[in-house]
N, C-alpha and C positions, 0 to 999 in steps of 0.2 A: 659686605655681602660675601659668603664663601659658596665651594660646592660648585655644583652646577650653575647656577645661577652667576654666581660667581666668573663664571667661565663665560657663559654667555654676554655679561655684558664686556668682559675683554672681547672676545669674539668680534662683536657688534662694532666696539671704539678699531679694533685693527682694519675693521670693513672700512667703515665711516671715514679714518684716516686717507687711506687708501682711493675710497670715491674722491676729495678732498685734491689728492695728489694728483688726480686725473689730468688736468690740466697741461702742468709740467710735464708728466710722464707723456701727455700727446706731445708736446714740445719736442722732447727729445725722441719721441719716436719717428717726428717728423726730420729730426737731424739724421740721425740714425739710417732713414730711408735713402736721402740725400746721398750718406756717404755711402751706402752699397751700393746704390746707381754708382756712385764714380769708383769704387773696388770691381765694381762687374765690368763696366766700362775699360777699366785698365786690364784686365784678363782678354776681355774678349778682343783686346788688341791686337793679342800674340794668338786671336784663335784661327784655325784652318779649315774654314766653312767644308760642311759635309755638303755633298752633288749628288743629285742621283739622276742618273746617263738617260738622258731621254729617249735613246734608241732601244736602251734593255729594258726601259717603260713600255715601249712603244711594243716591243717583242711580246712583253707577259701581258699586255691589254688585248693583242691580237689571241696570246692563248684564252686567255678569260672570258672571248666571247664568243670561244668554239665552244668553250665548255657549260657556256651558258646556251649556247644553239643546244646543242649536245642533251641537255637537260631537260629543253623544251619540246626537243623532236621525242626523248624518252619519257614524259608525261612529268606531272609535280612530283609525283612519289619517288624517284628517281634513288635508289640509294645512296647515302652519303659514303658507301664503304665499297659502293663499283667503281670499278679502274678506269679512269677516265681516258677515251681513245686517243684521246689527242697527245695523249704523252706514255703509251700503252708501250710503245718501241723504243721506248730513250733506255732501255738496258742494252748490250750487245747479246746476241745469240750465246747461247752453252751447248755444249755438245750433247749432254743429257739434261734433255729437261728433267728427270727423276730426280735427277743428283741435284739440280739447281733448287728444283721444289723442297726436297729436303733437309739442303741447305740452307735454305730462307728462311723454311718452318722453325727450325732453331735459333737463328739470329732473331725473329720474330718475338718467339718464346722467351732467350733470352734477356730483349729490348724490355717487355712487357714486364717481366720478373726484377728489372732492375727498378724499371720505375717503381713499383709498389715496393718495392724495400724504402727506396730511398723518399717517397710520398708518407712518411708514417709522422712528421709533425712540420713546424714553418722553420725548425732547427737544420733538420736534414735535408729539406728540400734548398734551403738556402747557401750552403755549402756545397750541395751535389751543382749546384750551377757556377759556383765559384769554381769548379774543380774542374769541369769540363771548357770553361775557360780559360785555367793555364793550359790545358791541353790541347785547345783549338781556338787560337786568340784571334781567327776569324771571325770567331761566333759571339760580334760586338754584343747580340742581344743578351746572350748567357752573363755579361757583366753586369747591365742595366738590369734585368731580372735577379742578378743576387743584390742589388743592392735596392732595388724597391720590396724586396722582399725581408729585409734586413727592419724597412720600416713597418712592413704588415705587422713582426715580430713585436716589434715595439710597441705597435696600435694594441694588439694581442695580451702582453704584460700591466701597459697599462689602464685595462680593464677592473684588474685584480693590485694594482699600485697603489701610489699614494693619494691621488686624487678623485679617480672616477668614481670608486665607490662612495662616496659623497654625493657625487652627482644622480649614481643609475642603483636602483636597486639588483639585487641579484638577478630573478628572470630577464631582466634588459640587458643584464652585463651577457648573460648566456646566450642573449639573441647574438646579440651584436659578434661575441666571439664564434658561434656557428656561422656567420655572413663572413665572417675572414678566413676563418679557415677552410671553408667550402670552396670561398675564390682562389683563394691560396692555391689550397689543392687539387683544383681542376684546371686549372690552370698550368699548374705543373705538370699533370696526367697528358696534357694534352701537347703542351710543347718537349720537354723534356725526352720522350720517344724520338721526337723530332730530330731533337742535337744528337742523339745517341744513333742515330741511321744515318745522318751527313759522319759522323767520326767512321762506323761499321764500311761507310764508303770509299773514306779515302783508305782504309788499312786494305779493304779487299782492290781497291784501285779501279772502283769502277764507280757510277750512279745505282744506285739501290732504291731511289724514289717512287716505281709504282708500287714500292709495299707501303707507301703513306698508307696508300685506306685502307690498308690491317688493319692498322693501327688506329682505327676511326678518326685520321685526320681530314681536314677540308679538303674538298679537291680544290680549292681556291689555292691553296699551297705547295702542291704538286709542280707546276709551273716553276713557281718560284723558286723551289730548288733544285729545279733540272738546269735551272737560268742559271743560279749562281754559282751551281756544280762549274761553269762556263767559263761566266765571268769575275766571279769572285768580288762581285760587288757587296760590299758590308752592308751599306747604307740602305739597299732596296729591301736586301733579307730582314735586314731588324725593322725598318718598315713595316713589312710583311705581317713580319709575326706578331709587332706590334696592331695591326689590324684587327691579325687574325686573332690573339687573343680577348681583347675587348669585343668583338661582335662574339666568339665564344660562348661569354658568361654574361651576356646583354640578357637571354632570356632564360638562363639557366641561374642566373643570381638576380641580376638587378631587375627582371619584368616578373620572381617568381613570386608568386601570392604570398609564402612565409615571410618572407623577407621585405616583402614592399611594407607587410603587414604590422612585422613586430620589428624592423629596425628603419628601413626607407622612409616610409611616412610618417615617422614615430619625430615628437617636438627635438629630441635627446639630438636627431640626425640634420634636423632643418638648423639646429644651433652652431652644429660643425664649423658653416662659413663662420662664424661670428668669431669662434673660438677658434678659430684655424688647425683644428684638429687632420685636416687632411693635407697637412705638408707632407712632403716628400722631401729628404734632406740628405746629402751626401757630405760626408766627413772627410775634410781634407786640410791634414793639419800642417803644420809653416811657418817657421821663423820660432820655433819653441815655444808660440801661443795654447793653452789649454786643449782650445776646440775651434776651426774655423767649419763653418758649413753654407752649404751652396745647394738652394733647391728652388721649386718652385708649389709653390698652393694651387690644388686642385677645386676652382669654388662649385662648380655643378658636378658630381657623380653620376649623377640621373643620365646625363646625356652623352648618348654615345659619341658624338663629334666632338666632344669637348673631352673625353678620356682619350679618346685615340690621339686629337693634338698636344694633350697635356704629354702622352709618352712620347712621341715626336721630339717636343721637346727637350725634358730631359735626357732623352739620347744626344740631342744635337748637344747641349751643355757637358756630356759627359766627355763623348768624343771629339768634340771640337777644342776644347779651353785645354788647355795644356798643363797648368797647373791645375783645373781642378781632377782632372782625370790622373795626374800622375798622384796625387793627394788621396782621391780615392783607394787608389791601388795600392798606394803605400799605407793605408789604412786596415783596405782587408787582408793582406796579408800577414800584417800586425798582430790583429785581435780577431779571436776566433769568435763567431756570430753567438750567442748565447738566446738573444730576446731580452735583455735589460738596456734599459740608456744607459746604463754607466759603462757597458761597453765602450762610448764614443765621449762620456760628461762625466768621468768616474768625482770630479769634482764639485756636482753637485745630484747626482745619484747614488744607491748602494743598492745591492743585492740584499742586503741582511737587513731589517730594523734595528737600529740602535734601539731606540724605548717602543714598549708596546705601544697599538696606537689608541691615537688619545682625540674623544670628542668632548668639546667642538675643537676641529683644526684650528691651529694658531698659524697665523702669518710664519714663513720660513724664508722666503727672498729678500734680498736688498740688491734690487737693480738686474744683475747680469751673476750674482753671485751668493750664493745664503747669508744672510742674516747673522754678525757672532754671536756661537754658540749655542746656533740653528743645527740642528739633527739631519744629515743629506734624507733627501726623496727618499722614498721608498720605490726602487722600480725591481723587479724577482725575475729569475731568469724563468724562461716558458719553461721548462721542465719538473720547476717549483709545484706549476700555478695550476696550468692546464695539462691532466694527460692526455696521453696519444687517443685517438680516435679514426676508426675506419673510415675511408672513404667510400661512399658510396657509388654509385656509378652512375654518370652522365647520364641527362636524358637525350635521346637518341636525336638523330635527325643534325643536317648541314646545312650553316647558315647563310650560305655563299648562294647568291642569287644573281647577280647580276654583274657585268662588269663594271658600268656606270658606277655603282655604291661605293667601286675599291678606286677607283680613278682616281681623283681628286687629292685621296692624300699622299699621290706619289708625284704632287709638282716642285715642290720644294720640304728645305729642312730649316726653319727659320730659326735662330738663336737667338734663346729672351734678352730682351733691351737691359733687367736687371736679375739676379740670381742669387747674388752673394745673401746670405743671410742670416750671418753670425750673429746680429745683432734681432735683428725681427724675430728670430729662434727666443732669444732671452724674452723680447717683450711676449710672445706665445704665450710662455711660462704662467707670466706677472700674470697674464688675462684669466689662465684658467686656474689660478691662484685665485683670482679677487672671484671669479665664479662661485667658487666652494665656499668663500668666506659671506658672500649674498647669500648662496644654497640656507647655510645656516639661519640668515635671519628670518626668514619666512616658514619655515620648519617648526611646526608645533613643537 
């Protein structure tokens, strides 16, 4: 039998083989699990648990529920861009208030004009936060932010890669890249202001925080960094922001109608857990190994407690573990962020096709490693794939209600039991490989 046909029944025998192997491959993946519990285990040895000071808790709870009195004495509609009194006087007096008004106007102006430069794809937003962290390496979150954002890039490329399209047709692949790049980029809109007015404050040598709500920040965050301006606590700030950007995009991406409609509730997204399509992974390589990486899988999106703890902890992972943060580090400043995996796997990704592509896909893995004389992935840098696209602008309104809602996740920073997952990354691979090679057999 040649031709198509032909192909298909290779196709089907590479599936079949594959189911077949499942057995053994749970085997070793069951070893596999084993040994990164004991690699996480030996890291998290040497790690230097992150604290966050319950008196400077205790400080921004007592702000957070003047500001919620504050809100209720001023009715629901209350705007999220009025100066909240409680922290209305945390600048020092000027002698001209004219001059001060029109100096703020400008930094303001300025603030704003950088972000839209630098919000123009997940390339440049991902490096403008890499940058603002060599320059203020207080601002743990700006490192955790380039590098979960390093993977959006990835989720992003992989749309248009070697695999997905197998999986999603085009309309789906479009949805799902509008749902990334929307979070992506509001996301950025909305912090990134942020880092650029703590930097604006220490060069002018003062707090500059009540112009948060120019800026259409929370006033849930106000507080926070007049505190930190203080105390220079890391852990509460990135905290914070970690909060504050998952409640952000809770109803502006993940509760909005487009999105619940054509990617949220859509089969493609419910298969995520399965496929583990929503790891988060950090590249931290060691001892002249290829690729080691350290992350953790996100299995519910949907829920807002479970995104906020999931970023918790990968922060604690980042800044606690000592090898894998110095790994990281020494990663991104290596390789400049592109949006392809071969950035981080150039040995089993490329940017280019070697052969056009060809259906039905043929198995290309063996293990942890291509196949001889397997053709690497196909993963394209974003700049290939997707172009630039405007951002539209936020829908109005501040989500900060209560102090109760933000409590809780400032009692502790708990470090996952296991992390390491150099290994689990490969079997990902194998899974969403034998996906595509199923995809085919039921495919008219």
């Amino acid at each position: 039998m040649g031709g198509v046909g032909g192909k298909l029944v290779s196709g089907f025998r590479a599936w079949l083989r594959r189911c077949i192997q499942l057995p053994a491959d749970a085997f070793l993946y069951a070893v596999g699990k084993w040994h990164s519990f004991g690699e996480s285990q030996k890291m998290a040895a040497a790690a230097r648990p992150l604290v966050m000071q319950p008196a400077i808790v205790a400080k921004l709870a007592a702000s957070w529920t003047l500001l919620e009195r504050e809100q209720e004495a001023g009715g629901s509609n209350a705007s999220p861009n009025a100066k909240p009194n409680a922290i209305s006087n945390a600048s020092p007096p000027v002698n001209s208030a004219a001059v001060a008004g029109s100096a703020e106007h400008a930094l303001l102006a300025a603030i704003r004009a950088d972000a839209v430069h630098l919000n123009r794809n997940n390339v440049t937003r991902t490096e403008a936060y890499l940058a603002i962290y060599e320059r203020r390496p207080e601002l743990h979150w700006a490192l955790l932010a380039h590098l979960v954002s390093r993977n959006g890039g990835w989720n992003m490329t992989d749309l248009q890669g070697e695999w997905l399209p197998y999986l999603l047709g085009r309309s789906a692949r479009e949805a799902v890249f509008r749902f990334l790049e929307r979070a992506n980029a509001l996301i950025f809109q909305d912090a990134y202001p942020q880092l650029l007015l703590y930097e604006a404050s220490c060069k002018a040598g003062r707090p500059l925080f009540h112009l948060l709500p120019q800026l259409g920040v929370s006033r849930f965050m106000v507080p926070v960094w007049q505190t930190f301006w203080e105390s220079r606590d890391s852990a509460i700030l990135s905290v914070a922001l970690i909060v504050n950007e998952q409640n952000y995009i809770e109803k502006r991406i993940v509760q909005h109608p487009f999105f619940r409609k054509e990617v949220l509730d859509t089969v493609f997204f419910g298969l995520q857990s399965l496929l583990q399509l929503n790891a988060v992974v950090f590249c931290y390589r060691s001892g002249g190994e290829e690729m080691k990486l350290a992350g953790l899988i996100l299995e519910n999106f949907d829920n807002l407690k479970e995104r906020i703890e999931f970023g918790k902890r990968l922060y604690a992972l980042l800044f606690s573990v000592p090898e894998v943060y110095g790994g990281a580090v020494a990663f991104v400043r290596a390789i400049r962020h592109t949006g392809s995996r071969a950035d981080y796997a150039p040995h089993l990704f490329a940017v280019v096709r070697r052969d056009p592509p060809k259906k039905p896909y043929r198995e290309r893995l063996s293990g942890r490693r291509l196949a001889p004389g397997a053709a690497p992935l196909f993963s394209p840098e974003l700049s290939g794939v997707w172009p630039d696209r405007a951002v539209e602008a936020p829908e109005p309104g501040d989500w900060f209600q209560q102090a109760a809602q933000v409590l809780p996740y400032f009692q502790k920073l708990p470090l996952p039991q296991s992390f390491e997952m150099t290994n689990e990354y490969s079997l990902l691979l194998n899974k969403i490989e034998l996906a595509v090679l199923a995809s085919q057999q039921w495919k008219p």
